[in-house]
C-alpha positions in Angstrom: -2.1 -2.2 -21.2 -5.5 -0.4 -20.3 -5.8 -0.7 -16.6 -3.4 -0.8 -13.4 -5.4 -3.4 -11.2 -3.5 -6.0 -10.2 -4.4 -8.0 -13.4 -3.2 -5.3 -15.5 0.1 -4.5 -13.3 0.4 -8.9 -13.3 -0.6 -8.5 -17.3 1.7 -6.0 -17.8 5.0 -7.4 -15.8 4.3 -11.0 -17.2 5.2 -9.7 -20.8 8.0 -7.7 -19.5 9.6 -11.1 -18.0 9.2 -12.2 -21.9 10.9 -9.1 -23.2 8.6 -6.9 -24.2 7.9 -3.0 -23.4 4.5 -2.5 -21.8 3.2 1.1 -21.2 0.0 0.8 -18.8 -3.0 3.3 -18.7 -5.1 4.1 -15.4 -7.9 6.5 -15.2 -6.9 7.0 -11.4 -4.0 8.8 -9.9 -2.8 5.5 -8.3 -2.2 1.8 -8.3 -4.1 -1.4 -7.6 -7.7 -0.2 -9.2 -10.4 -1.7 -6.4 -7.3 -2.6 -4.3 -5.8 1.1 -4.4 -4.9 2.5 -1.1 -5.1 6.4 0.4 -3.2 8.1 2.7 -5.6 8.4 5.8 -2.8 10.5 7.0 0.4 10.6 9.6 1.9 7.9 6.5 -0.9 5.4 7.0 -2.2 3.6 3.8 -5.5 2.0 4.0 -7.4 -0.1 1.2 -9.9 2.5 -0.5 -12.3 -0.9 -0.5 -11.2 -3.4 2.8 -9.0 -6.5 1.4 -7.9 -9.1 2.8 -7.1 -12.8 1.8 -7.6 -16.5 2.3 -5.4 -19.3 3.3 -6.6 -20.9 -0.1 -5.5 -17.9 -2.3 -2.4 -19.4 -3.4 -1.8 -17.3 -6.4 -1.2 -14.2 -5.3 1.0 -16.0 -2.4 3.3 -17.1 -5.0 3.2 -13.7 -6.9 4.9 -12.4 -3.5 7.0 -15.3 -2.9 8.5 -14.6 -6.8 9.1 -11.1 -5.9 11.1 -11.9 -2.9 8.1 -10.1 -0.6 6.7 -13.3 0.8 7.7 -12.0 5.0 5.2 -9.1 3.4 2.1 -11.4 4.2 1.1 -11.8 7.9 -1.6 -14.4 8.6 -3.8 -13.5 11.8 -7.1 -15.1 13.2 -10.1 -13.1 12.2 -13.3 -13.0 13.9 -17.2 -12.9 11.8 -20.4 -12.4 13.0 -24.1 -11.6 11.6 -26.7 -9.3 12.9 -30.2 -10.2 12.8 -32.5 -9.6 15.5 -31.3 -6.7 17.3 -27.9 -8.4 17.8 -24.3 -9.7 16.5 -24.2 -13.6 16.7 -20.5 -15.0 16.3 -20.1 -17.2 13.3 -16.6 -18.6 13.8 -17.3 -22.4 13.4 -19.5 -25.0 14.3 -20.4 -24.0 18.0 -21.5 -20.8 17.2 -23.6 -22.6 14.7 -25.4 -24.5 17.2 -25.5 -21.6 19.3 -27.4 -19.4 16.4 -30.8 -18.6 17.8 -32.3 -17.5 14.9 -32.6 -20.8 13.7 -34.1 -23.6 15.8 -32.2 -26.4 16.6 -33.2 -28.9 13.9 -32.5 -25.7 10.7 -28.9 -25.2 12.5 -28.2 -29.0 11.9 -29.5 -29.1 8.8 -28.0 -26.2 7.0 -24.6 -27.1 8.7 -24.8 -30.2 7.3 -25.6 -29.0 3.9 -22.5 -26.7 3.7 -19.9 -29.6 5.2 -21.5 -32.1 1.9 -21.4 -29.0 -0.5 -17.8 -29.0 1.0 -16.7 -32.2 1.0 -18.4 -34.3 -2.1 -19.2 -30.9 -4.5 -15.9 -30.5 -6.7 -17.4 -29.7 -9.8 -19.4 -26.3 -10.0 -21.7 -27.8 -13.2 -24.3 -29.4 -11.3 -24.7 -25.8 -9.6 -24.8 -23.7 -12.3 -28.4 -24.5 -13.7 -30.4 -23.6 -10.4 -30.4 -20.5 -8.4 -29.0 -20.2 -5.0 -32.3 -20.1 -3.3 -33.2 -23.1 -5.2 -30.8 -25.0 -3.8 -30.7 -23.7 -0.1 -34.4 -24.5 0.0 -34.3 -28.0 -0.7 -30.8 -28.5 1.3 -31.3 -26.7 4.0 -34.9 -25.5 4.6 -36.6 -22.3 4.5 -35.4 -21.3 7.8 -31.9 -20.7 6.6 -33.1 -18.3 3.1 -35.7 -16.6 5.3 -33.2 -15.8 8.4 -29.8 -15.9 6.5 -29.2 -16.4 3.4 -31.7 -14.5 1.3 -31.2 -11.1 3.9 -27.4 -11.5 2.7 -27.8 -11.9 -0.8 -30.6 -9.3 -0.9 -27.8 -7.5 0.9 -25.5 -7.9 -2.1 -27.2 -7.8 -5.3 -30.8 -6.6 -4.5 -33.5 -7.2 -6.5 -31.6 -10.2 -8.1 -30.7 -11.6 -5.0 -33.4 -14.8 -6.0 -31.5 -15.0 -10.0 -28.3 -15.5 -8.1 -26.9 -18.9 -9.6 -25.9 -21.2 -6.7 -22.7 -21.5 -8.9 -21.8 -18.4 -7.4 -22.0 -19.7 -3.9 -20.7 -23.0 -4.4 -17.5 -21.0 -4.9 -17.5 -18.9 -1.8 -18.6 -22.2 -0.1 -16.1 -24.6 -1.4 -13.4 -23.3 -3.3 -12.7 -20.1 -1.1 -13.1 -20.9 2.3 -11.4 -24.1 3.0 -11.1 -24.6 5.9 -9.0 -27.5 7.7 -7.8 -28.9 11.2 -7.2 -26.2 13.1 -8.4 -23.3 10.8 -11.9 -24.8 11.0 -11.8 -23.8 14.7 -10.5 -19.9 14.0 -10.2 -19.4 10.1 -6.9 -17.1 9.2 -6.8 -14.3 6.9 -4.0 -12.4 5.4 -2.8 -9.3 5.2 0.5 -7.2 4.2 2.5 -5.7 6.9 2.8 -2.2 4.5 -0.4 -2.4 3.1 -0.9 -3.8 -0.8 1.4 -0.9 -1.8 4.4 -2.4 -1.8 3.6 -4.8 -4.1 1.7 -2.5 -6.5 5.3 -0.6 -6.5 7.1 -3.6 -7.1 5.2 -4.6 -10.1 5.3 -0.9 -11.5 9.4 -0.9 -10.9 9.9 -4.4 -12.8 7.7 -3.3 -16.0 9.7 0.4 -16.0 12.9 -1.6 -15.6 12.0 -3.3 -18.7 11.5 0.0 -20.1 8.0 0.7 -19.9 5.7 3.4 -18.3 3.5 3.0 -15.9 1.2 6.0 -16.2 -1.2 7.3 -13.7 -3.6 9.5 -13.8 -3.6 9.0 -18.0 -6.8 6.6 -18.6 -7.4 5.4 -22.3 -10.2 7.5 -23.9 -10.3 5.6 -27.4 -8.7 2.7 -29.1 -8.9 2.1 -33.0 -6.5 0.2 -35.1 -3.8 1.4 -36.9 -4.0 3.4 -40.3 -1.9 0.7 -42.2 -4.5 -1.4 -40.2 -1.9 -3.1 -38.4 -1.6 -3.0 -34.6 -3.3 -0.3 -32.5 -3.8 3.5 -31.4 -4.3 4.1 -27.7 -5.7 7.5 -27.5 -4.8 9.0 -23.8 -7.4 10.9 -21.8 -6.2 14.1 -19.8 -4.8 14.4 -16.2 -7.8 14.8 -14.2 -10.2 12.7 -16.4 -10.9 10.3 -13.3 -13.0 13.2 -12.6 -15.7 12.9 -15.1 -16.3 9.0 -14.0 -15.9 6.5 -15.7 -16.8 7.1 -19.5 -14.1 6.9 -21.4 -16.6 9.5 -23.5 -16.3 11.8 -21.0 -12.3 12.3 -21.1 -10.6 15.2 -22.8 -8.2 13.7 -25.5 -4.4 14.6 -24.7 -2.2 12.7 -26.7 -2.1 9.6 -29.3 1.0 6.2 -28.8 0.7 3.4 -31.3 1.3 -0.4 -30.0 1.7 -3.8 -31.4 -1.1 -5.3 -29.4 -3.5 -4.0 -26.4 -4.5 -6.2 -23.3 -7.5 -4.2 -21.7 -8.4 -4.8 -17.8 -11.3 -2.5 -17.8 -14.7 -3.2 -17.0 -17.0 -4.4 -20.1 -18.9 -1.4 -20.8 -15.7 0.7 -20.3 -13.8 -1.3 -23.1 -16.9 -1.2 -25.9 -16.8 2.2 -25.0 -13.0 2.4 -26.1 -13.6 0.9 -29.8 -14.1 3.3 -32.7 -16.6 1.5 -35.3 -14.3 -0.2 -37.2 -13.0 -2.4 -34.4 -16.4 -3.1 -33.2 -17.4 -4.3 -36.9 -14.1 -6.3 -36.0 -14.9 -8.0 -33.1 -18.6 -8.6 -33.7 -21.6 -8.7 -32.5 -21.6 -12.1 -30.3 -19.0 -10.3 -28.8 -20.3 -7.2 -27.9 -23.4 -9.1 -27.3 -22.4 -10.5 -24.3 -20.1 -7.2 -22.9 -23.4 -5.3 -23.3 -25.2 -8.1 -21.2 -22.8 -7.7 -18.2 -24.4 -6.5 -15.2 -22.6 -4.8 -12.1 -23.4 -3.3 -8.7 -21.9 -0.5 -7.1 -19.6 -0.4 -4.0 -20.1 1.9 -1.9 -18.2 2.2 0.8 -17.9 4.6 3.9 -14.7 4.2 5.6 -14.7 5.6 9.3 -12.2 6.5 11.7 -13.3 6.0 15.1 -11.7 6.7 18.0 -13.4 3.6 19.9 -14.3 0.1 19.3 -17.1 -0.2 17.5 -18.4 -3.7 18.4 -16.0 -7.0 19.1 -15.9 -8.3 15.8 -13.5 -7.8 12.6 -16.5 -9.0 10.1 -20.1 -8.4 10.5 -22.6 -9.5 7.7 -26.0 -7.8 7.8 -29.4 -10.0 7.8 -31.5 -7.4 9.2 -33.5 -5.7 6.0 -33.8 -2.6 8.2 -30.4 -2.2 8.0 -29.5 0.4 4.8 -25.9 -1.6 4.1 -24.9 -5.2 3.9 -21.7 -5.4 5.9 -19.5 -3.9 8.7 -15.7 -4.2 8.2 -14.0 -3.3 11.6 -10.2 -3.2 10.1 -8.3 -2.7 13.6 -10.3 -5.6 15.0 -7.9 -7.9 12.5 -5.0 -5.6 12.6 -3.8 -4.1 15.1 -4.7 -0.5 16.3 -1.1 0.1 17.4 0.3 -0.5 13.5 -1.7 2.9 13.0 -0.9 4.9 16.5 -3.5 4.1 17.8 -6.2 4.8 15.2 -9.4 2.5 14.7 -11.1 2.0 11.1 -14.6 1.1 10.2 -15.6 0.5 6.9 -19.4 0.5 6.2 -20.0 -1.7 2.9 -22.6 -1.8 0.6 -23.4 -3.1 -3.3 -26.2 -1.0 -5.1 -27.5 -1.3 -8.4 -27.2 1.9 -10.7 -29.1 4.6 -10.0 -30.0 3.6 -6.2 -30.7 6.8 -4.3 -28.1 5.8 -2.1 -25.1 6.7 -4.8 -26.3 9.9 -4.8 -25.3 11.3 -1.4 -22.5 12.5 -0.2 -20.6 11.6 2.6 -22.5 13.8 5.5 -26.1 12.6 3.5 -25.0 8.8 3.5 -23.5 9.5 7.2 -27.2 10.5 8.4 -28.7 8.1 6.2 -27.0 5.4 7.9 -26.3 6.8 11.2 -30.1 4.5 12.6 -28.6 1.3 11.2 -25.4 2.0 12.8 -27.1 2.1 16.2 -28.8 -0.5 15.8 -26.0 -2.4 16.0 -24.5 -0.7 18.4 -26.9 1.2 19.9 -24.3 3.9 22.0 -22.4 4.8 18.8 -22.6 8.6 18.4 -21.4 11.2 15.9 -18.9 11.8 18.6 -17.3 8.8 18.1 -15.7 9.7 14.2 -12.5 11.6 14.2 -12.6 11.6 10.0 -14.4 9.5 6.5 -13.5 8.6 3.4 -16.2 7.6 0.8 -15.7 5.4 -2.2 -18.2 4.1 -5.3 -16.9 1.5 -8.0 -19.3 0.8 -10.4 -18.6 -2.1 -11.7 -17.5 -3.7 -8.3 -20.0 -7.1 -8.3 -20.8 -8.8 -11.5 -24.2 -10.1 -11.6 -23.8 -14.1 -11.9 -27.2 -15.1 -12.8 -27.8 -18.8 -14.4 -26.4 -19.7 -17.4 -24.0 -17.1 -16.6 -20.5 -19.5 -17.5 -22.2 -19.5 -21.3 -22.3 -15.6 -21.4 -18.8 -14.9 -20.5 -16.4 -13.0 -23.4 -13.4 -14.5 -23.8 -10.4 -13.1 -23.2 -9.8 -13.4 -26.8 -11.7 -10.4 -28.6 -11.3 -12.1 -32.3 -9.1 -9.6 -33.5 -5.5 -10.6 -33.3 -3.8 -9.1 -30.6 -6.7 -7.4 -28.7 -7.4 -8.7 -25.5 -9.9 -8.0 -22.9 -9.6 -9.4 -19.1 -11.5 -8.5 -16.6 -13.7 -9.5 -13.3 -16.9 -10.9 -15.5 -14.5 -13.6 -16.3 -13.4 -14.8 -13.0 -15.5 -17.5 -13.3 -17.0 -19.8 -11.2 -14.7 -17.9 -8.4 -15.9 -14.5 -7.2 -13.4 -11.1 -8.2 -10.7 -10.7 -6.0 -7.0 -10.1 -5.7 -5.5 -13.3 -5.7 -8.1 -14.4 -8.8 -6.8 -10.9 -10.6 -3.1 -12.3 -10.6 -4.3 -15.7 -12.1 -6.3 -13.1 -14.4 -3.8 -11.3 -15.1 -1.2 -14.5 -16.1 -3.6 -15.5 -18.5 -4.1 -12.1 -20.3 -0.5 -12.3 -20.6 -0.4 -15.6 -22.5 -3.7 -15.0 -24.4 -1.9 -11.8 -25.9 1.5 -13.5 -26.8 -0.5 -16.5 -28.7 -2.3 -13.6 -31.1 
C-alpha cells in the first residue's frame, strides 16, 4: 500500500480483514495524509487542514461504528457566513437568505428557489455534467447570484478556472452533500471526533499490524517496477526524511528494496506515474497515463492561527470579496469548544492556489503580512497582538480540477496490469474529496485489488 490517507489505512485494513499482510508506505511522519493532525502543544491535536463532517457522510459513520468508536463522533450545530461588502452575512437557512443584502429581493428568491429544485427533483448528476457551473447559475438563478456569490467563491477556489468548473461539481456539494431535513434545515449539524481523527487513524494502523503488517511512516515509496521473474512487484523505499524534498518521488534518496504480490497506490496522479520505471508504463499504456498526466490540482494552503480572542462570531466564513487574498475563514473553537483545548482559540485561514502562485512561495511571517489587510477587513480591530502561535501547511494536490467532460477522463482504479491499482481523490467522482468519500475509496481499492 503506497499511501496512509484514510483510503490507504481503509485499503489497507480491508485486505487484512480478508487475510492478507499489507505493509503501507507514507512520505510523512504521520497518519491520515490531508487529514493528519499536529501537536499544537500541552497534548492538543489539531487537523493540519480543518475537517469536519456531514450528517450525510454515512460511510465513514459506519467505518467508526465497525470499529466500536462510534461515541467517538459528536454532532454539534455549526454556524456559516460570507463576507462581501465590508461585512459577514449569516447563511444558516432560508431567513438569512432573505435577509442577504447583496442581492435584491427578487435574486434572493430566485436563486433560493433554484437550489431547493436542484435539491429536490436533480438525482442524477448527467444532465449537469455537460455545462459549466456558471452556465447554469445564469440561467437558474440570474446574474446577480454569479456576480455577488457564486463566481467570487469559485474564483476563490480554483482561480482562473473558476468559469470551466462543471456544474457537476456543484450539483454534488448542493445535493448529495448537504442534505438537509426538518430540523437540520433550520441549524445544519456537523461532526466531529471528541479526540481528534487520531484515534481512528491508530485504530486502523493497530488492526493491519495485528494482521501482521507494518505501517511505516516517514518511509514514502520512491520507485515501483515489477518483479525480475516479472511476476508481482518491487516497492523501492525512500529515506527517513524524504518528506523533506516534497513531493517527487524523484527527489527521495533510495533506502531499501521489499517485493509484494500486488500494490494498491493512494497517491496523487503525477506522484504515482512518477513511481513507474519504463517497463510498467509500456504496461499500463498510454490512455492511461494519458489521463494521469491530464489531472489538474490546486494547492492548500493553509495558515492555522492561535488566537487568544474571538475572531468574529462565526465557525465558517466563505470569502466573496476579490480584495480578499484567501477564500475562506475556518474559526475551529466557534464549533468546538474552547474549553476542550484550555482555553485556546484556533483560526485557520484557507486558500486553493494553482502552482506556481506567488502566494506558495512565502513563509509563514510573509503570508502573515500578506494577509494581515484581508484579515482586517473582516474584522477590522484584529491585530498582530492577537496570535499567541501559526502553523502553515501546502498540499499540492489538495483540489482536483473538475472541468466538463471531466467523468470521461477519470483513470480507473484498475491500471491494466494485474494487480496494480491506483485510488485516489481524481476519482471521487461526481462527489468532492473528503474523508468519508476516502473510506468508500478506500473499500473499493480493496476489492479492485483482490479481483486482479
Amino acid at each position: 500500500m503506497l499511501g496512509a490517507g484514510v483510503a490507504g489505512l481503509v485499503c489497507a485494513y480491508r485486505l487484512t480483514q480478508e487475510g492478507h499482510v499489507c505493509d503501507v508506505y507514507e512520505r510523512w511522519p504521520g497518519l491520515g495524509g490531508q487529514a493528519a493532525t499536529l501537536d499544537v502543544g500541552g497534548g492538543d491535536l489539531l487537523e493540519r487542514y480543518y475537517h469536519h463532517l456531514f450528517t450525510s457522510d454515512r460511510h465513514i459513520v459506519a467505518l467508526y461504528d465497525e470499529l466500536g468508536m462510534g461515541d467517538e463522533l459528536e454532532w454539534k450545530p455549526s454556524s456559516m457566513a460570507f463576507f462581501l461588502e465590508g461585512r459577514q452575512w449569516a447563511f444558516n437557512g432560508p431567513l438569512d437568505l432573505l435577509r442577504f443584502g447583496p442581492l435584491s429581493p427578487p435574486a434572493r428568491l430566485r436563486m433560493g428557489l433554484a437550489v431547493l429544485l436542484l435539491q429536490k427533483r436533480a438525482k442524477d448528476v448527467a444532465p449537469f455534467e455537460s455545462i459549466t457551473a456558471r452556465e447554469w447559475i445564469e440561467k437558474r438563478m440570474g446574474r446577480g447570484p454569479w456576480r455577488k456569490v457564486w463566481g467570487p467563491l469559485l474564483r476563490g477556489k480554483f482561480g482562473a478556472r473558476a468559469e470551466d468548473i462543471s456544474m457537476a461539481w456543484l450539483w454534488s456539494k448542493l445535493t448529495l452533500r448537504r442534505q438537509l431535513e426538518g430540523d437540520e434545515a433550520r441549524q445544519e449539524l456537523l461532526g466531529y471526533p471528541a479526540h481528534s481523527w487520531e484515534r481512528l487513524f491508530d485504530a486502523l494502523r493497530d488492526a493491519i499490524v495485528a494482521g501482521g503488517g507494518r505501517v511505516l511512516i516517514d518511509r514514502p515509496a520512491a520507485a515501483l517496477r515489477r518483479g525480475d521473474a516479472g511476476d508481482g512487484f518491487v516497492v523501492t523505499a525512500g529515506a527517513s526524511g524524504s518528506f523533506r524534498a516534497g513531493h517527487d518521488p524523484h527527489g527521495f534518496a533510495h533506502a531499501s528494496e521489499e517485493s509484494y504480490d500486488a500494490v494498491a497506490a493512494t497517491v496523487p496522479s503525477d506522484v504515482f506515474a512518477g513511481l513507474l520505471d519504463d517497463d510498467l508504463r509500456t504496461a499500463i499504456g498510454g490512455d492511461y497515463l494519458g489521463r494521469l498526466a491530464a489531472t489538474e490540482y490546486h494547492t492548500a494552503l493553509c495558515l492555522l492561527l492561535e488566537l487568544d480572542r474571538p475572531f468574529s462570531p462565526f465557525y465558517w466564513t466563505n470569502i466573496a470579496d476579490p480584495e480578499v487574498p484567501f477564500v475562506g475563514l475556518v474559526e475551529h473553537t466557534n464549533f468546538i469548544s474552547p474549553e476542550r483545548y484550555g482555553g485556546r482559540r484556533f483560526l485557520y485561514v484557507a486558500n486553493y492556489l494553482e502552482p506556481g502562485h506567488p502566494l506558495l512561495a512565502l513563509g509563514e511571517p510573509e503570508l502573515l503580512a500578506a494577509y494581515m489587510p484581508g484579515l482586517r477587513r473582516v474584522q477590522p480591530e484584529f491585530s498582530e497582538d492577537w496570535i499567541v502561535a501559526r502553523w502553515l501547511h501546502r498540499e499540492p494536490a489538495a483540489q482536483p480540477i473538475v472541468t466538463v467532460g471531466y467523468h470521461r477522463r477519470i483513470p480507473p482504479l484498475q491500471t491494466g496490469v494485474p494487480g496494480l491499482v491506483l485510488a485516489n481523490t481524481t476519482q471521487i467522482y461526481p462527489e468532492d474529496r473528503g474523508t468519508n468519500y476516502s473510506v468508500r475509496l478506500g473499500t473499493a481499492a480493496a476489492k479492485a485489488l483482490l479481483k486482479t
